[in-house]
N, C-alpha and C positions, 0 to 999 in steps of 0.2 A: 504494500500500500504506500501511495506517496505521501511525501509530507504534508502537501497540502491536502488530499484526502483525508489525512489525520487529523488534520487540524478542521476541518470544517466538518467532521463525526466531531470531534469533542464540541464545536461551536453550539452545533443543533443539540449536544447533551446538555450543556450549560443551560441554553433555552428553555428545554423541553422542562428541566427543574429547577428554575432560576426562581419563580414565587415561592415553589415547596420548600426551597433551601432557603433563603432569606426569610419564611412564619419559623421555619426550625431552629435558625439561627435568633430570630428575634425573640424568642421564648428563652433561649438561654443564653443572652447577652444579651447588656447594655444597648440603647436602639440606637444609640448614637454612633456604637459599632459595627453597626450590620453593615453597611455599604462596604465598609476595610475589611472586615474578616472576606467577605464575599469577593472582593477584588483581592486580597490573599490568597485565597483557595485556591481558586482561577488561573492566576498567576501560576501556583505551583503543581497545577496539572499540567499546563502545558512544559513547565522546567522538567517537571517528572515523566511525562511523554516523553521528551525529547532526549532524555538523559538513561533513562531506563528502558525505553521501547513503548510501545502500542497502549495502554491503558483499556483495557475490551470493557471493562464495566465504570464509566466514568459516573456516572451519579452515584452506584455506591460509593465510590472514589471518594467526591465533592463532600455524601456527608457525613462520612470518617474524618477528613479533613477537617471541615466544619467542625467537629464535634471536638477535634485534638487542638484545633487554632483556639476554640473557646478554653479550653483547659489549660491552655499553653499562659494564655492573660489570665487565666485570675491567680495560677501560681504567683505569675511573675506579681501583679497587683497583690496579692497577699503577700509575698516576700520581701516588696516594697514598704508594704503596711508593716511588717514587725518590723524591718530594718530601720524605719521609721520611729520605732518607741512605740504605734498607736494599736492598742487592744485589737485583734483578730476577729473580725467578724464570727455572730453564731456560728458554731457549727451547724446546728440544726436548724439553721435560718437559709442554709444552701436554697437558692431556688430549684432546681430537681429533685431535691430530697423533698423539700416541702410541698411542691406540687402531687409526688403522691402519696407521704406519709401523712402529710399535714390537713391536706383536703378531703372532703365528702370521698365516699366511694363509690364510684360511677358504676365499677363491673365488680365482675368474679375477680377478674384478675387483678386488678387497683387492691382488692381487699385479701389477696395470695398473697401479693407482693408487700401489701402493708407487714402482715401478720409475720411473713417471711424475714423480714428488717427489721422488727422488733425484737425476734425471736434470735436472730444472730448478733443482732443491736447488744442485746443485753449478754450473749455469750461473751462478746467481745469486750463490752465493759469490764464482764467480772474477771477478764482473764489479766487487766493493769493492776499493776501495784499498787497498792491502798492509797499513800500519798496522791496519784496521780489519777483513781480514780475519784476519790475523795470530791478534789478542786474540779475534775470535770462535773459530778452530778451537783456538787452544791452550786457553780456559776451556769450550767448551760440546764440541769433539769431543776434546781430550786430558785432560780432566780437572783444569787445571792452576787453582791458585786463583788470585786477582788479587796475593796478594804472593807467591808464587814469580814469578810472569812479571814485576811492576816489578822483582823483584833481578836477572833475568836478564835484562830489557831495559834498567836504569838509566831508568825513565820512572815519574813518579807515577802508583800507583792510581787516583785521581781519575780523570788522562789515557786509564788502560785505560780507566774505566769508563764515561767519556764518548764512546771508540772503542768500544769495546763496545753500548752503546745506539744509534751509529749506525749500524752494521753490522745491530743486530736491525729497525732502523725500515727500511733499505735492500731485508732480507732478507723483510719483510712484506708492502712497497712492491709489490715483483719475485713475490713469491707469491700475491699477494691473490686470483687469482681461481683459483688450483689449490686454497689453502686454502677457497675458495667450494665447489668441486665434491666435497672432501673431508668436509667438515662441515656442509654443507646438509642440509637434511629430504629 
């Protein structure tokens, strides 16, 4: 196939899913991001056609891509935010995760996968070390801020907060691929 054949199959793939991928992307990104991520992707299928050979299934391609360019920014944005000094967003405030742990349940499946992520949810909690789950259930499931719980444990903020981001990196570790089946395309 020539290259320009390739490249006008991959134009008509972008097309054909260019609304579907930009409500995909806009559900889980920032809207002010959707145009970049989507002019990213884009971008690097063709780098990645060109570079690797033919691409046969470019909208799965597209949103894979998609899905790893959104993940890509909010590390980096959350990596920024601690490097920053400033407290990490909820964990369970993720939008994916809240979309179907947090809301109504629509189907069977919404209320599988609930039940499913609690049920591992809670494996995984109990499986951190006390300090570290201690500081995750009293900040993210009782609401308690990091200076009520240093007065009430006599332990520096810092120390929460450094028990705290280990517990969330512990608790991503132990989820990763229930959060895969969750928030996948």
């Amino acid at each position: 196939m020539s290259s320009e054949t390739r490249q006008n199959s991959l134009l008509k793939a972008i097309k054909d899913c260019q609304s579907r991928l930009k409500g995909f992307i806009a559900k889980r990104a920032p809207f002010s991001e959707v145009d970049d991520i989507f002019q990213e992707i884009v971008v690097n299928l063709f780098r990645a056609d060109s570079l690797s050979g033919p691409i046969e299934a470019a909208a799965s391609w597209l949103f894979r891509a998609a899905r790893n360019e959104i993940i890509d920014r909010r590390r980096k944005s959350r990596e920024e935010l601690i490097l920053d000094g400033v407290a990490e967003e909820s964990w369970l405030e993720s939008e994916e995760i809240s979309e179907v742990m947090l809301a109504a349940p629509d189907s069977a499946e919404d209320q599988y996968l609930r039940s499913l992520f609690w049920e591992r949810f809670h494996e995984a909690l109990d499986g951190l070390p006390e300090a570290q789950r201690e500081v995750f259930v009293q900040t993210e499931l009782n609401g308690k801020s990091y200076n009520q719980l240093s007065e009430e444990l006599q332990v520096p903020v810092n120390t929460l907060l450094s028990r705290k981001h280990k517990a969330v990196l512990s608790l991503r570790l132990s989820l990763a691929e229930l959060y895969e089946l969750i928030v996948g395309p």
